[in-house]
C-alpha positions, 0 to 999 in steps of 0.5 A: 515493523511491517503495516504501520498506518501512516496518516496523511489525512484528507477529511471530505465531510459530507455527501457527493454525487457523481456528475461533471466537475468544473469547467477549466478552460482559458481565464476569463476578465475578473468578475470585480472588473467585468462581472459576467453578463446576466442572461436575463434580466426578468424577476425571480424569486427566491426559489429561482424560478421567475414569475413569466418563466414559471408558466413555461415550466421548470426543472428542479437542479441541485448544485452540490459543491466540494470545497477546498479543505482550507476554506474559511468558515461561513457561507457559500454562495452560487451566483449566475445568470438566473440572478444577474450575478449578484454574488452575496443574494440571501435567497441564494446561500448554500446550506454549508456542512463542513466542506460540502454546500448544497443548494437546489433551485427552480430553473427554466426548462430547455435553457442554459446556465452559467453560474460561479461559487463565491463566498460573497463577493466578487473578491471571494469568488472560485479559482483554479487549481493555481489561483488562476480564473476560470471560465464560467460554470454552465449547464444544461437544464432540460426536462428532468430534474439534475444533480449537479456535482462540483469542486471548487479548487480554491479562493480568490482570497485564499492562497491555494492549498498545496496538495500533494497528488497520491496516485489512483489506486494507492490502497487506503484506509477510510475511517468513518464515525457516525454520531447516533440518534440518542434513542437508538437501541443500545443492543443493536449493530451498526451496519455500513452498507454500500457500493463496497458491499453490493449493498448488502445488509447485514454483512458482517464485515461491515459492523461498526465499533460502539461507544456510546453514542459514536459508532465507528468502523475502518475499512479498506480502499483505494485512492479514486474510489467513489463510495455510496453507503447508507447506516443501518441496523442489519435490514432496510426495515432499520436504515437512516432517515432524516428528522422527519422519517423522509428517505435521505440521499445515498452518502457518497464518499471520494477517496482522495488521500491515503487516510480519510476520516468520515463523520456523519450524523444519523438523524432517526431510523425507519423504525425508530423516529427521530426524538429530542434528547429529554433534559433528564437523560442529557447524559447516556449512561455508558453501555455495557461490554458485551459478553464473550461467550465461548460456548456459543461459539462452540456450538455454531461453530463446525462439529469436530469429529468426537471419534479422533483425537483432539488436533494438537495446535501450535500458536506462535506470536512474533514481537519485533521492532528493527533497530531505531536508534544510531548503534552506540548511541540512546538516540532513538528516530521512531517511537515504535517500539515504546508504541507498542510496549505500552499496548500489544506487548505487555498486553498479549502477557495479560491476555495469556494469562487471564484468559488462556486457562487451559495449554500453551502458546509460544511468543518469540522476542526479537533482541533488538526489541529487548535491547530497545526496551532496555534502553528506555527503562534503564538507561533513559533512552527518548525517540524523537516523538518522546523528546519533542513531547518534553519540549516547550520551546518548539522552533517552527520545525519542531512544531511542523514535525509534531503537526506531520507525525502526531497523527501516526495512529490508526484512524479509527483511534483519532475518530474517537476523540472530538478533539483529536479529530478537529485537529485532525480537520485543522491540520488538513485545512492547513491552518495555523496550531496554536500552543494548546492545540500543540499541547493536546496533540502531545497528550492525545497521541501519546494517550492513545497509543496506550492500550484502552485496557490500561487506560480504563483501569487507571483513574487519571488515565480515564479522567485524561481520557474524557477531558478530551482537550485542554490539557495541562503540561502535568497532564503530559507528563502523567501520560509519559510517566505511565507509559514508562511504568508500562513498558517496564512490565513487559519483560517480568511479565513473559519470564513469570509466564514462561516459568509457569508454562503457559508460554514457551519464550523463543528469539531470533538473530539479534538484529533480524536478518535474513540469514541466507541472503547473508549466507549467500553473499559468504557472510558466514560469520555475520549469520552466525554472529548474529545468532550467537549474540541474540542468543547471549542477549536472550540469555542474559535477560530470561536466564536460560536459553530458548530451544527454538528460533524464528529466524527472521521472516521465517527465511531458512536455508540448508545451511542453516541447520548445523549453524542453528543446531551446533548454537544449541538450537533444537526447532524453528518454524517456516512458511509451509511454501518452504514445504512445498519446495522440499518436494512434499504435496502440500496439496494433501493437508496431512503433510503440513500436519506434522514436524520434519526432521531435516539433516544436513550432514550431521545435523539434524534441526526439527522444523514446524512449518506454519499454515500460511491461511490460518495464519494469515485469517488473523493477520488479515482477515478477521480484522473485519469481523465481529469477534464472535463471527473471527472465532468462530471461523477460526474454530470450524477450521481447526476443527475440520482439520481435526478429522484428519487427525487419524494418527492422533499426532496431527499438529497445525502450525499458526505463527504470524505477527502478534503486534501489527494487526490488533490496531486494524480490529475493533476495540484494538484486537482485545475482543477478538483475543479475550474470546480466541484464548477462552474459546481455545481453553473450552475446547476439548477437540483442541489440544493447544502446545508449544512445539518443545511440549509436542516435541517431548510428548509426540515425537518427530518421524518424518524426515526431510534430507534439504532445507530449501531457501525460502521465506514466508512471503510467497517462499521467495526472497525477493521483498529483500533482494532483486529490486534496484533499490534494494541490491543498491542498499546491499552494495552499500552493506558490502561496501561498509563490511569491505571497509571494516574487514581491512582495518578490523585487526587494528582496531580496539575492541570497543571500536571493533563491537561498535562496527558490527553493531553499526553492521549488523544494525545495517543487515537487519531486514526491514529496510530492505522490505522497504526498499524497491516498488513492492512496498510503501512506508508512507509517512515513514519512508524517509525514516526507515531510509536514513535510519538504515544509512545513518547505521552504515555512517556509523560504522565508517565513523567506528572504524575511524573513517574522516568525515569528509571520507564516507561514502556521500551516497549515504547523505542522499535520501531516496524518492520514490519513482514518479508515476508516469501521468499518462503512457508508458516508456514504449518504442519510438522513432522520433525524428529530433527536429524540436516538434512533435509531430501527430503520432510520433511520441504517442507511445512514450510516458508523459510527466507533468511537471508539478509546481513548488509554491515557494518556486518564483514563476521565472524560475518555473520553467518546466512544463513536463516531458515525454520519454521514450526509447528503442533498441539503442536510445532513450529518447525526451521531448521536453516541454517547457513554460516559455518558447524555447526559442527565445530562451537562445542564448541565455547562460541556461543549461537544459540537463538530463541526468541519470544514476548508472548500474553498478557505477563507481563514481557518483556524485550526491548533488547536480552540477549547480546546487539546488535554489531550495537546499530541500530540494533533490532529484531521489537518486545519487547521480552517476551521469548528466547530459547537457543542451546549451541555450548559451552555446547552441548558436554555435553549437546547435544539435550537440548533447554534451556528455559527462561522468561524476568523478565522486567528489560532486564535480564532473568531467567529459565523458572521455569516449562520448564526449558530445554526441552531435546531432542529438539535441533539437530546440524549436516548439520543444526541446527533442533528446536522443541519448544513446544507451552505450554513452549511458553505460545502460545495456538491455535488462537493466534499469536506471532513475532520470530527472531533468532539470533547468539550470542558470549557469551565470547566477550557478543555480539548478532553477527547475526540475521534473518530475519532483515527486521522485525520478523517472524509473527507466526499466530496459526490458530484457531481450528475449530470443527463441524460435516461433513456434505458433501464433495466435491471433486474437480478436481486439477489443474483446476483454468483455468475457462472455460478451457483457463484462464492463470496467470498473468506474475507478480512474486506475483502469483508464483508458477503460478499454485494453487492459485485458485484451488480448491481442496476440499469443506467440510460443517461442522455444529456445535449448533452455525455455518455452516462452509465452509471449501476450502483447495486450491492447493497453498496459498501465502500472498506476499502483507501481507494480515491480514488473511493470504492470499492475492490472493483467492476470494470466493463467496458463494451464498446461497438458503435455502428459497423461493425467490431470486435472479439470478444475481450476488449481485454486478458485477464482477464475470459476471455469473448467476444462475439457477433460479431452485434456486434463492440465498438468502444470499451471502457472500464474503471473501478475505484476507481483512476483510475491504471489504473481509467479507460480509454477506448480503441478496438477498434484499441487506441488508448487516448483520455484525457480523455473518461472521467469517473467519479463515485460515491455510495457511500453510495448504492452508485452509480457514474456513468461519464460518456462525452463524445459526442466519443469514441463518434461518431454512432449511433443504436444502440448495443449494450452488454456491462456485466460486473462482477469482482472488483477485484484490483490484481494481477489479470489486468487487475485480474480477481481470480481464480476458485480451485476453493476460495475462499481469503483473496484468490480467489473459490471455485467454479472448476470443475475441468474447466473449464481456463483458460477460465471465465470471471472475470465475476461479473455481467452485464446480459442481454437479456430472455429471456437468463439470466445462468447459461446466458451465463457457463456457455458456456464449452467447454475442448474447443474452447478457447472462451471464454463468448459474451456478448450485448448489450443494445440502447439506441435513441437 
């Protein structure tokens, strides 16, 4: 399961305007002792203002605070110098919504103020982030009216919340519902309009979902943005207005958490005034479904062309969920697949059914699905969700289980029900549940997960529905007992559609993996097994085998086609980048627009190979558009496609996930369906098919002799294999597999099934899509870990392995790596003496160490640490909370340790266990370095070395036993560790966390950081002859001399991050490397290369022909036609879609591209196999720089007249659409940058001309 919500949610309840926040600086007497003093002492009225001071004139300030989640209900005070600090004064409560308090007070012009917020009284007055005191508030009121804006971080008498910090930049989901006036047009739409939309009205994208009078809409975000938005009805002539018509403030949102609800209320419109509620319509009747109409959709939708036959259309729906129980056990983790078998699986059946009326479609059931349903129907399996919903004694853990993960439903589903939501809100409060708000969070999310369909069509379910709380343990078990009833239709349903044609079933490898990785390691039979058994399990529950196979995340390779034909496999269906690789021009659309035969020896395998966009507009895109608007795109493109249908054969592949997306569309996905199928069923021009029916009525003609290996993700393999991470995870697979092959001929049968259950669970490939940088499971990630090591544990248990014998890597669960506070891990030269000198650990990453509510204050010992390194060493500069000086001598051990690429001994625990059994660095640990408070006297400057035996204990490292000279303690404690004594050579990479440890009471105290380890990456040598050098102008990533950063704190420092600062070309026998160093390079969003915001095209010309327009839009330039480009290449921080070779044909070549980087030098080397550039003497080179944006026009974050959270600024307003998204070039000398990118002509809709540079070779 691939985009699961994982809710984690902040709620921040009402507007927020940008300004400073509160002042922390050194703590200041408490108010109770030594309340501030008041600056004046004349009289003043309520409005703040006093009597002698009025005629002096005064300003209007207003003070809008957030406070924290956990505040306590009721009032909130400002107390300060214009009140002489009286902290409960009436005329100066704030008016309190929710967590946000307002106030606006008449203040002396040209004068400062120093204030507080209390709740009352001085022993409720504002803290710190750690309950601390902090100094007084002040601001300066001069002439003009202010708004103020701050955040209160907690209370004296309230315990601090405990956040945990999601970096800026984590991409998040906002949920807003907003409450209607009673009297609002019951046909309209609800527009959200704002700073995410250049505030344009109307937009389609941003049409909320109606229920009576709620509105709701889910949109996505970043961690760190700041939203401004309005409501409105598709025009200003129809925005919000408060109860008197008077204009209201813009809204203001701060994301700061994955998940964030939104409740606003809407007290009139401009158009239509504000109104109690009669008596005699207390109660809204409920609205009316809209009507689907496909017809109307035909006829806005792009004319198909009536002279060519109807385009032939494949659609494919993939159902599939990785196994979550323990093989050989009905002990379930996840609850995913009961989920959605009680909504998008039975439900798709349902849709097919009744609304497909004319043709075809093809769903593939994945067999660990199958196999999982099964389970729960016939042999009573329960998920963990499910088993804890049964219980009604929960222990403290269970009721915390139930609080963390009940809540695992897309937002916009919780934003329906008052109930939900207050727990919601409750739960972000970190208040105490009680037993009934236990019970109806049982009962809302198992009630929701049901699709809204069912729901309205079951009476009980509708009752339970608008009971929204209160709920009995009857009214659990009715909701459980028809999600049973259910999950039990899903099977018959399919087989009664695939006998009456409407469906042709198809599967997979039963466990899901990706076949040519196993093909690759020499796990033959292990494919092959994998196929055969979910071919048998097919069988068994349809009756009949399938012709076609999805293999799992359409990952193919040449080897595959006897395999699958000689199991009696006659086609499959791939990514069409699959196509591209076998050579073919996938730039000319009629190439994707037919099946290929593809042979292999005597085999032969037909292959469909899918329109990854069309695909992907519903996977993705159509999500945040209105049904009618999703159709008809959809159609106008299929019916473009149909002009090319000269043959009358032309076929367009569309196969992507059919459970994951719906959650993300308005009403679930189920208009956008209804009106999908019915429109599909009144085309004429369309001719919908399974590929078995195309097949058998069309024919295959073309041929492909190769099957290249590739998946659907970007045509790579590398979400599955290549991260640290993930080869880790394959090791231990190879590890287990080498374990069961030696004892495999002694075993019984059912040990032997058992075993490769546990290993074929094991090579499923959603864990490895989790695993490493490039995705997130969120509130999952734990899960999926130990869901993929408890299957290995088993395995090692099947095959009679003593428990105290398997592998204890298993047991440890993975953190993911810390981001870095500020810098990255660059090279320095650090003299280790114990003090930092100006300059020296300027380029090397800081991490501030976090605190642990539970951790005693004397055991929190760690402040944070700079890391760095050079060509031979890692260098630390560890901060600590108390003078390391005074801590000479004490039994106190300063440990360093690290894991090791490809070690075979590690230990699972530090030397000293942990003093919270909870607690653990992330990573299995291979070596650890030791300073010695105790023996420093003796012993000063050594850095012991030692290695783990295994078996949790450790022995002197035999060749770098101590490493004298290394270690410092004086205002820090200064490391240098060698990379030979950490067995770590150049290109590799390795975890590190640093820790505090008393050695009399043997007790780890302190670590950093806690949110998971250090990530040390040693960049790659890279080696070549110099050919040129460019010099580029600093500073100057403004494009055409305008261009401003975004507002969003990701893109600190605001300066460099784009800029250019030098190119080289370097050539060696094998490659052409282009080496860029920037002026600042930062991975807030832990891109796998290292860097998350440079996008770099290069365009070359070493040849005759060309072209000179961009290879896809986005960048909005042109080049001279004096040198037309052969070959571009684009990189980004994601290989996934960040490195790509291709020709000016269109033709994109893998496997020539290789990107290396040096953050910390701020380097990127993109490496160029000479095979793919050909011959020259000569090459002419574009080198463009943008903004990396993974939902850009070919990843170009785009240019807005104002910067906002997630646009640059400085668009020109009369530039139209055609200045360009550059923000830095290299140019020729006696070329300027500013006049290239400014050549731009609406007019004459011209993009700007770029020149090259010329490198002789």
């Amino acid at each position: 399961m691939k985009r699961f919500v994982f809710i984690a949610i902040t709620i921040i309840l009402l507007t927020l305007f940008a300004g400073c926040s509160a002042e922390k600086t050194s703590p200041i007497a408490s108010p109770e002792t030594n309340s501030p003093a008041a600056s004046s002492t004349a009289e003043i009225n309520a409005a703040g203002t006093s009597t002698a001071e009025a005629a002096k004139g005064v300003v209007s300030i207003t003070f809008r605070v957030t406070l924290p989640s956990n505040t306590p209900e009721g009032p909130v005070y400002i107390v300060g110098s214009f009140n002489e600090w009286i902290p409960g004064a009436p005329e100066y409560k704030m008016v309190r919504s929710d967590n946000t308090a307002v106030i606006t007070l008449n203040l002396p012009a040209d004068s400062t103020v120093e204030y507080k917020y209390t709740r009352g009284d001085w022993g409720k007055v504002e803290k710190g982030e750690t309950g601390e005191e902090i100094s007084n508030r002040k601001v300066e009121v001069k002439q003009e009216s202010l708004v103020v804006e701050d955040v209160v971080a907690s209370w004296a008498d309230v315990a601090p919340e405990i956040k945990t910090e999601v970096p800026n930049g984590t991409p998040a989901e906002v949920s807003f519902t907003v409450h209607l006036p009673w009297n609002t047009p019951a046909n309209d739409d609800i527009y959200i309009t704002g700073t995410f939309n250049d505030w344009t009205t109307g937009d389609t994208k941003t049409i909320l979902e109606r229920h009576g009078d709620l509105a709701t809409i889910t949109m996505a975000a970043k961690v760190g943005d700041r939203i401004e938005y309005k409501y409105n009805r598709g025009s200003w002539d129809t925005v919000e207005k408060d109860k008197e018509g008077n204009e209201i403030p813009n809204r203001v949102l701060v994301v700061d958490a994955k998940t964030i609800l939104r409740e606003d209320t809407i007290e009139s419109w401009v158009d239509v005034p504000y109104e109690e509620l009669p008596e005699s319509e207390a109660k809204e009747p409920p609205q009316k479904e809209k009507a689907l109409n496909p017809k109307s959709v035909l006829e806005k939708a792009f004319p198909a062309d009536p002279s060519k036959q109807p385009l032939k259309v494949v659609l494919v729906w993939h159902q599939h969920q990785p196994l979550y129980k323990i093989p050989g056990t009905i002990d379930y983790e996840m609850p995913w697949v009961r989920a959605h078998a009680i909504n998008d699986y039975p439900y798709m059946a349902d849709l097919i059914d009744k609304y497909l009326t004319r043709g075809s479609v093809t769903v593939n059931l994945v067999p660990s699905l199958l196999l999982q349903l099964n389970d729960y129907l016939d042999k009573g399996a329960m998920d963990k969700y499910l088993r804890i919903s049964f219980e009604t004694e929960l222990s403290p853990k269970d009721k915390q289980f139930i609080i963390d993960h009940f809540f695992d439903i897309n937002p916009r589903f919780v934003s329906k029900s008052e109930r939900y939501s207050e727990l919601m809100k409750k739960k972000n409060r970190g208040e105490d549940f009680t037993e009934q708000d236990i019970l109806d969070l049982k009962v809302l999310w198992n009630l929701y997960w049901i699709n809204i369909e069912y729901i309205k069509a079951d009476e009980e379910l509708t009752a339970l529905l608008n009971k929204d709380r209160g709920y009995s343990f009857d009214d659990l078990l009715y909701v459980i007992n028809k999600q049973l009833e259910i999950m039990g239709t899903v099977i018959e349903k399919h087989k009664k559609l695939w006998e009456s044609g409407k469906v042709e079933l198809i599967t997979s490898p039963f466990y899901h993996p990706i076949l040519p990785i196993l093909i690759e390691k020499g796990w033959k039979d292990d494919a092959l097994g994998q196929i055969q058994r979910g071919l048998e399990y097919f069988q068994q529950l349809f009756g009949r085998k399938p012709q076609g196979l999805w293999p799992s995340e359409q990952a193919v390779d040449n080897e595959l086609v006897p395999m699958l034909k000689d199991s009696g496999i006659n086609w499959i269906v791939t990514d069409k980048s699959i196509l591209q690789m076998a050579g073919v021009d996938t730039g000319n659309y009629k190439n994707i627009m037919k099946p290929y035969r593809v042979t292999n020896g005597n085999s032969d395998l037909i292959v469909f190979f899918r329109d990854t966009d069309l695909s992907d507009r519903i996977g993705f895109k159509y999500s945040t558009m209105s049904a009618e608007s999703a159709v008809e795109d959809f159609i106008s493109r299929l019916h473009e496609l149909q002009h090319l249908n000269d043959s009358g054969k032309a076929v367009i592949t569309i196969a992507l996930d059919g459970e994951n997306a719906w959650e993300h569309y308005p009403n679930n996905g189920n208009d956008f369906r209804k009106l999908l199928y019915m429109t599909l069923s009144n085309d004429v021009n369309l001719e919908l098919l399974t590929p078995s029916q195309y097949i058998s009525k069309y024919g295959v003609e073309d041929t492909l002799n190769y099957l290249p290996t590739g998946s659907w993700v970007g045509g790579s393999l590398d979400t599955w294999i290549g991260e640290k991470e993930e080869n880790e995870a394959w090791n231990r697979v190879a590890a287990a597999r080498e374990a069961f092959l030696k004892v495999k001929d002694s075993l019984l049968p059912d040990q032997v099934k058992l075993a490769l259950d546990a290993l074929y669970t094991a090579e499923g490939s959603d864990w490895f899509w989790w695993y490493g940088l490039d995705q997130d499971a969120g509130n999952n990630e734990v899960l999926f870990d130990m869901a993929f090591k408890k299957a290995l544990m088993q395995l090692y248990r099947a095959i009679g392995t003593p428990e105290e014998d398997i592998p204890s890597y298993l047991f440890v669960v993975n953190k993911k790596p810390a981001i870095s506070t500020s810098g990255a891990i660059g090279v320095i030269k650090p003299k280790i003496d114990g003090i930092i000198e100006e300059n020296e650990w300027d380029k090397a990453a800081y991490y501030k160490d976090t605190e642990i509510s539970s951790m005693a204050a004397e055991d929190d010992l760690i402040a944070g640490f700079h890391i760095g390194r050079d060509a031979a060493n890692i260098y630390l500069a560890v901060e600590l909370k108390r003078d390391p000086r005074t801590l000479i001598g004490e039994p106190l051990y300063l440990e360093v340790y690290t894991d090791l690429p490809g070690a075979e001994k590690i230990n699972t625990t530090p030397r000293y266990p942990f003093k919270d059994e909870k607690d653990s660095f992330g990573f299995v640990l291979a070596k650890r370095f030791l300073v010695s408070f105790k023996s420093w006297k003796i012993r000063p400057g050594r850095l012991s070395n030692y290695n783990a035996l295994g078996d949790g204990k450790w022995s002197v490292d035999p060749e770098f036993s101590s490493i004298e000279n290394s270690a410092a303690i004086e205002e820090v404690v200064e490391i240098k560790i060698p990379l030979d004594a950490l067995g770590v050579k150049t290109g590799q990479e390795f975890n590190l966390a640093v820790s505090i440890s008393n050695s009399k009471e043997k007790v780890l105290l302190d670590y950093a950081p806690k949110s998971g380890p250090v990530h040390v990456q040693i960049p790659q040598a890279v080696t070549g002859k110099v050919v040129a050098t460019f010099q580029d102008p600093k500073g100057d990533d403004y494009g055409f001399g305008s261009y401003k950063y975004p507002l969003n704190t990701a893109f600190e420092p605001y300066k460099g991050l784009w800029d250019i600062e030098w190119l080289k070309i370097l050539e060696n026998e094998q490659a052409v490397i282009f080496q860029l160093k920037f002026g600042e390079m930062t991975n807030p969003w832990n891109a796998p290369k290292g860097f998350s915001h440079q996008l770099i095209n290069l365009y070359i010309d070493v040849k005759d022909g060309g072209r000179t327009d961009t290879y896809a839009e986005g960048a909005r330039v042109s080049f001279s036609s004096e040198y037309p480009w052969d070959y571009f290449i684009k990189i980004a921080g994601w290989p996934s879609y960040g490195q790509l070779f291709a020709t000016a044909d269109g033709e994109e070549i893998p496997d020539v591209l290789q990107v290396e980087a040096d953050p910390g030098e701020k380097i990127i080397n993109v490496i160029v196999s000479k095979t793919a550039l050909g011959s020259f003497n000569q090459m002419a080179l574009y080198v463009l720089s943008g903004s990396q944006d993974g939902y850009g026009p070919d990843n170009f974050r785009a240019v807005t007249p104002e910067p906002t959270e997630w646009t640059l600024g400085g668009y020109p307003l009369d530039a139209g659409d055609f200045a360009p998204f550059v923000l830095d070039i290299i140019v020729p000398e006696g070329v300027t940058q500013e006049e290239v990118l400014s050549s731009y002509d609406k007019n004459s809709e011209k993009f700007a001309t770029l020149v090259p540079v010329i490198i002789d070779f």
